[in-house]
Phi, psi and omega in degrees: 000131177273151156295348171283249210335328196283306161331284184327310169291328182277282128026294172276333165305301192313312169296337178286172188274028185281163184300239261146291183277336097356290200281260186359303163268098180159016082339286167334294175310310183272000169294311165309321171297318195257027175233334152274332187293351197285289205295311172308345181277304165336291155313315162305337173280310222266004200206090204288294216310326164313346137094138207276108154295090195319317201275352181306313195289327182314285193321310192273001184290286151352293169254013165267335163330291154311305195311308174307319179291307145011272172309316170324302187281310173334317172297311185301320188295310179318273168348291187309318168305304221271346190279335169300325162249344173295328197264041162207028157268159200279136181276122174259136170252000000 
């Protein structure tokens, strides 16, 4: 997965009819995926028998890049869910 793939994706959650709280974990969820592929690239550098990717440090470099923008929209969704629900509890009179 590319950050244009992270991009990409991040895009159609966004875009989709999912709830608030939904989209907020389907964030999570590709956050997670690009923080193990994060690690697997760690490992392939740390480990020449694993045969050497000229392009790994860029990829991870890249997508911890992403990992960050991530966080950033997951904190935005979360807000959203939560602003969402607070404003459809029933007003006590």
């Amino acid at each position: 997965m590319t950050e244009h793939d992270v991009r990409a994706r991040l895009l159609e959650i966004q875009a989709s009819r999912l709830e608030p709280i939904q989209k907020a974990k389907a964030i999570l969820r590709l956050r997670r995926h690009v923080t193990r592929q994060i690690a697997s690239l760690g490992v392939s550098l740390a480990r020449p028998d694993y045969g050497v990717d000229p392009d790994a440090a860029t990829r991870m470099t890249r997508l911890s890049q992403s990992l960050h923008q991530l966080d950033d929209d997951v904190r935005e969704a979360a807000r959203a869910a939560l602003s969402s629900r607070r404003s459809r509890r029933p007003v006590a009179l």
